[in-house]
N, C-alpha and C positions, 0 to 999 in steps of 0.2 A: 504494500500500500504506500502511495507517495505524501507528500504533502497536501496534494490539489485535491485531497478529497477531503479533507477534512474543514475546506470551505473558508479559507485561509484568502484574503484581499492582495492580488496580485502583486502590489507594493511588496509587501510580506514576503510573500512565496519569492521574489526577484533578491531578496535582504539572504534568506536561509540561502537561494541557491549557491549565490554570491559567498558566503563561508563553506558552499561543499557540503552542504546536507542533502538528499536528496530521498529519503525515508525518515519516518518519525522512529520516533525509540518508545519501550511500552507503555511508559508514564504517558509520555505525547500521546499518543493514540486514545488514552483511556481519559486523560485531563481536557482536552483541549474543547473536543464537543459537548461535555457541559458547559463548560465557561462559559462559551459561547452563546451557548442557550441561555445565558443569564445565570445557571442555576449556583448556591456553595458549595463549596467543594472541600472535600478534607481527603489528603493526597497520603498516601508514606510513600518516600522514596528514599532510597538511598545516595551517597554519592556519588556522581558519576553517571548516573541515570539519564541526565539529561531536563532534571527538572526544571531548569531556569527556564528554557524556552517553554516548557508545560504550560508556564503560568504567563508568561512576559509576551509570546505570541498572541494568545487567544485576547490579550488585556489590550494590545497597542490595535489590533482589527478594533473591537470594541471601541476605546479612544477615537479610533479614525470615521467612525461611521455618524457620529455626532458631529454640528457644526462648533467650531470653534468660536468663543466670542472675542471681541478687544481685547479686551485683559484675559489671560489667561488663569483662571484659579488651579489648586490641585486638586485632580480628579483621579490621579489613582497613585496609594500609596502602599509602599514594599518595604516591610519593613525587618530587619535583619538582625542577627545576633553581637557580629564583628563587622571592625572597620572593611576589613579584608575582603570580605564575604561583599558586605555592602557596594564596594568598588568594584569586583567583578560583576555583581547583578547589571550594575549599572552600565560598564561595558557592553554587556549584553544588550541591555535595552536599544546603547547607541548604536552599535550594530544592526537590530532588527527593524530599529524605525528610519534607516539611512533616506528612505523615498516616502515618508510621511510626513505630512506637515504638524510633527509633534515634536514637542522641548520636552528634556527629563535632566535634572540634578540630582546629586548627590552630597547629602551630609552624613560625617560621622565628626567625634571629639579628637581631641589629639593635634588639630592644625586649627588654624587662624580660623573661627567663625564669619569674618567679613565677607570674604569670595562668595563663600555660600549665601549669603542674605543678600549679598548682590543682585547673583543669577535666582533665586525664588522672586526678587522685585520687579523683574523681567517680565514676570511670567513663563510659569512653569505646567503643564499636563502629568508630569510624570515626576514624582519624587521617592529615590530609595535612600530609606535613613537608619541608622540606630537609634533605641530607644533614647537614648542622653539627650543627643545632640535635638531629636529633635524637640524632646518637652523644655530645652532649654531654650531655642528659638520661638517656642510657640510661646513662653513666659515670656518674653519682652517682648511680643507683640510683631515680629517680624516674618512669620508665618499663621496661615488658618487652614486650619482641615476641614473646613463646615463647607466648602462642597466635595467633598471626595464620594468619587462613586464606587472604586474596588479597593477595596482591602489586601494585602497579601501581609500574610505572616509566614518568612522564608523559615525554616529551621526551628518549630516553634517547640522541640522538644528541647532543645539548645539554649533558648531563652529562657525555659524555667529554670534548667539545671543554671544558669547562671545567673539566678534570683531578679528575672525582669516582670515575673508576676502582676507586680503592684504596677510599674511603668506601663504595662502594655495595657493596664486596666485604665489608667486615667487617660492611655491616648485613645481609649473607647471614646471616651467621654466625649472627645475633641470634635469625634467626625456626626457627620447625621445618621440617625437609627436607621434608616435604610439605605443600606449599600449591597453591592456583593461583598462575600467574602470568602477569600480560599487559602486555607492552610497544609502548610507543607510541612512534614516531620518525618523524621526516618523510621517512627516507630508511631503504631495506634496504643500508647500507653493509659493507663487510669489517669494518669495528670493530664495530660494531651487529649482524650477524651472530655473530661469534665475544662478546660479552659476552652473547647471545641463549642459543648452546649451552651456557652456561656456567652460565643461570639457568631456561632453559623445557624443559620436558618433549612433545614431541613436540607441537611445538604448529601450530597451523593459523596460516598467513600469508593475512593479509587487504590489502588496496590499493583504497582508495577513487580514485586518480590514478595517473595517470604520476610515478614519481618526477623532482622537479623542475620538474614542469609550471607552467606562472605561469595566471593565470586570465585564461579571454577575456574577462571583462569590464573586464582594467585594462587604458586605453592607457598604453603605455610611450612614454618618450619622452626622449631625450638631450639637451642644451644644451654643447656645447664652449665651454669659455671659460676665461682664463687663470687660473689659480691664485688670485692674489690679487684677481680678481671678484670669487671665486664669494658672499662676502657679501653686495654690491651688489646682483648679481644676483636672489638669493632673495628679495632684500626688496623689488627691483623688482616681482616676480612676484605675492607673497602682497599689495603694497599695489595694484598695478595691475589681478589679477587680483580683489580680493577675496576672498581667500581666505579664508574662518572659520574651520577647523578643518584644520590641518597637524601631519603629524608627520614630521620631518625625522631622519635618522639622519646619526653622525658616528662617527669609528673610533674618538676618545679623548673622556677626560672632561673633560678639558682644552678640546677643541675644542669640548663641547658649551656649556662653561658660557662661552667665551669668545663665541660666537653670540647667545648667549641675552643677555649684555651689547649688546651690537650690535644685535639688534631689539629691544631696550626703549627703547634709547634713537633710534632709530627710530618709537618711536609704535605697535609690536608688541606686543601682550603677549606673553612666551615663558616658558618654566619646562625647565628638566634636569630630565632622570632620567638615573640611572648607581651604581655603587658606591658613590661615597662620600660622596653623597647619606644622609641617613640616613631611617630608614622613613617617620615621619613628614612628612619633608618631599617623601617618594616618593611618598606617598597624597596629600598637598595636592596636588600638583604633576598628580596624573592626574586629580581629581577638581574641580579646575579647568579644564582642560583638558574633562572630560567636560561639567559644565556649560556651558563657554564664555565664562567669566572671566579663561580663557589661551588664546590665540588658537595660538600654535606649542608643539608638544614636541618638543623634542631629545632624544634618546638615545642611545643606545650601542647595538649590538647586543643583547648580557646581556641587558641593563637593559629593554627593550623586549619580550622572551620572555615571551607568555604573557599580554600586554594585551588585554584585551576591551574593543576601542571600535568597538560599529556603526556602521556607515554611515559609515564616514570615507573621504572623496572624496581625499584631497590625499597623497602620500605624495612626501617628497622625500629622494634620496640624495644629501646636500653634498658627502658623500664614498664614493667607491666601495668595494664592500666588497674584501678581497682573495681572499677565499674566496668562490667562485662561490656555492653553493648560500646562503648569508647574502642572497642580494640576492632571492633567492625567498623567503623566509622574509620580508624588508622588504617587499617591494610585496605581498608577502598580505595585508598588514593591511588592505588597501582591495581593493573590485570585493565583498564578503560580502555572501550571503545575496540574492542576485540583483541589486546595488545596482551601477552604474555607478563606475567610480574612478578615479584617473588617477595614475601612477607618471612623478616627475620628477628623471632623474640629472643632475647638474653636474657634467662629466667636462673634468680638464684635462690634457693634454701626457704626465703623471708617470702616470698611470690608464688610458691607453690597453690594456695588458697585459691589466688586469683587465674594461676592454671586451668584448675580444677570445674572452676567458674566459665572460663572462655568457650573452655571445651565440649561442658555440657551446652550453653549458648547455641553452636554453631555445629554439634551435632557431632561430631569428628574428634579422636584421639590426633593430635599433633605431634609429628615427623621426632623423633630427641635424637641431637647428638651430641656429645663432649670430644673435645678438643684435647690431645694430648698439651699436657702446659696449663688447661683453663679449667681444670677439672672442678665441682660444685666443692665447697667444704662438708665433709662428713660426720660433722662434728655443730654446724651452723643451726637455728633456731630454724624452725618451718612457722613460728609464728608471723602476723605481716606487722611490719616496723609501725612506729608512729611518728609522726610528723611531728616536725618541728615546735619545740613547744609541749610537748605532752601530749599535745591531739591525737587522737585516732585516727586512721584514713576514713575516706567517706565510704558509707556504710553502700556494701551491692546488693541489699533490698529496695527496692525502689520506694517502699512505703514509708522508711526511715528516711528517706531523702527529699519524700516530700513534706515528712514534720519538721527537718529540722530546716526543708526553704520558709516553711509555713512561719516557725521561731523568727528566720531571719528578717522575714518581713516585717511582721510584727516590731521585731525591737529597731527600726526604723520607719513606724509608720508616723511615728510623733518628731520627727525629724523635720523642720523647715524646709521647704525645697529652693534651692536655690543652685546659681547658676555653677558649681561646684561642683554639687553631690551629681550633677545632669550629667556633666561631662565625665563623673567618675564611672555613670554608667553605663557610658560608651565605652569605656577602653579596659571592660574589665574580661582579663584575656590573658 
């Protein structure tokens, strides 16, 4: 099935051929003729699916078939977890609306607020934001959502886990009770459900996969090894194996920038990304990386949401996640678009739990091998470490994760909002 049936405004269809699409992917096929129809929608997809265009096609026909007035208000708003995420949606948008007579901008926190209240004074059709940035432009008055007619909530399982609960609820407020709306989330979760009934109107649920599912085209594959290897190790791997293009993930920022110290001076190129990274040096740091001037990226989970980088073969977990569904979300970044990929965890002693956990997740006992030199300590705790501070890691029942966002909300709801706390909740990553 091509594009052209799915009734797609030839502007459109001339925008996709022009990037070399020439079939929808399953999400597309199954998202785009509701939208269309007007009707909500609540999507899971994973990444790599192809979701942006699921939602970003069906919304900019839509857009185009209404007449424009003078001023332009915002009438469709996309709204996103991370800075990152937010800049490529928006990429996207530019791309597909090239032969429409449609504007779209982009704000997130982290860089000079001015540009962006510029281009919205302009007149704007199309804006993608993070939650911060935008309830802080709508507080001083220099944006209104009271005519938006679609909603999009990109990664809305993303947002909860990153405590935007309360943000996404007061930018309910913002817009008029009757709009479309269509939410995208990798997973149909009890949270993502209940914040679903709370914002869609009898909407049609679409599933491109199985929730959770990892793709067959990555081999997955374990390395046991002691704790304090696992640096050694990796840098064994990427110089032995040759490795070009790596994206390694780490639980803290700490741990990512202390890595990236250690294969530089190793003869690796490497670069972080993470929160406290600042945007600028988040965009060098990817866009090196995309060329091939930085041979590893480290990141965070956050901070990783939402990157578009094709055909990347090499995905390694230094550390495992604690939260099962995070490690599907990591090895998705590779095996896209029919490309072969290969997913490498470095699990020691303290991570076994979380093993345990992936495994049952995604259905499959994962590949083990030990490395003469790298061998696990036989002697080391199988309990999971605790964070820094005393903390516990975050708990992998989802039910405990949602009392303690419930707690966190709560002991900020008595919090003044101001132009601070907005932007804190942009860049939290």
């Amino acid at each position: 099935m091509s594009f052209k049936t799915l009734g797609l405004s030839e502007a459109i269809l001339k925008a996709v051929s022009k990037k070399g699409y020439n079939e929808p992917s399953p999400i597309q096929l199954k998202a785009i003729p509701p939208i269309l129809q007007g009707k909500d929608v609540l999507a899971s997809a994973q990444t790599g699916t192809g979701k942006t265009a699921g939602f970003t096609l069906p919304l900019l026909h839509i857009l185009s078939e209404t007449e424009k007035t003078k001023f332009r208000p915002i009438r469709a708003l996309i709204l996103t977890p991370t800075r990152e995420l937010a800049a490529q949606v928006y990429a996207n948008v530019k791309e597909y609306s090239e032969f429409l007579n449609l504007r779209s901008a982009v704000i997130f926190g982290g860089v000079n607020q001015k540009p962006q209240a510029a281009t919205i004074r302009q007149g704007i059709d199309v804006l993608v934001a993070t939650p911060g940035r935008l309830i802080d432009l709508e507080n001083q008055g220099l944006l209104s959502l009271k005519r938006v007619e679609i909603l999009v909530l990109d990664e809305a399982d993303r947002m909860l886990d990153m405590g935007f609960l309360r943000d996404i609820e007061r930018i309910m407020k913002m817009m008029p009770a009757k709009r479309q709306n269509l939410m995208f989330s990798a997973t149909f979760s009890k949270d993502i459900r209940k914040l679903a009934n709370g914002i869609l109107h009898h909407p049609v649920y679409v599933e491109a996969t199985p929730e959770n599912s990892t793709v067959d085209a990555i081999a997955q594959k374990v390395y046991r090894v002691a704790s304090g290897k696992k640096t050694d190790l990796i840098i064994k791997l990427i110089s032995e194996g040759n490795w070009k293009q790596v994206l390694v993930f780490t639980r803290t920022k700490h741990g990512a920038n202390k890595l990236c110290k250690k294969m530089d001076s190793s003869g690796i190129s490497a670069a972080a990304i993470h929160g406290n990274k600042s945007q600028g040096a988040r965009t060098k740091a990817l866009a090196g990386f995309k060329n091939g001037s930085v041979r590893v990226l480290v990141a965070t989970d956050i901070a990783a949401r939402g990157l578009d980088i094709p055909l990347l073969p090499h995905v390694v977990n230094f550390e495992l996640p604690n939260i099962s569904e995070d490690y599907v979300h990591r090895i998705g970044r590779t095996g896209r678009a029919g490309a072969s990929g290969e997913a490498i965890s470095l699990v020691s002693a303290d991570e076994t739990t979380y093993l345990r956990d992936i495994e049952k997740l995604v259905g499959m006992k994962i590949p083990v091998d030990i490395l003469e030199g790298f061998e696990p300590d036989p002697n080391a705790s199988t309990e999971p470490k605790k964070q820094g501070g005393g903390r516990t890691q975050r708990s992998n029942n989802p039910s405990k994760r949602s009392q303690s966002s419930s707690k966190s909300n709560k002991a900020t709801s008595n919090k003044p909002s101001n132009s601070r706390r907005s932007n804190r909740g942009s860049n939290r990553s």
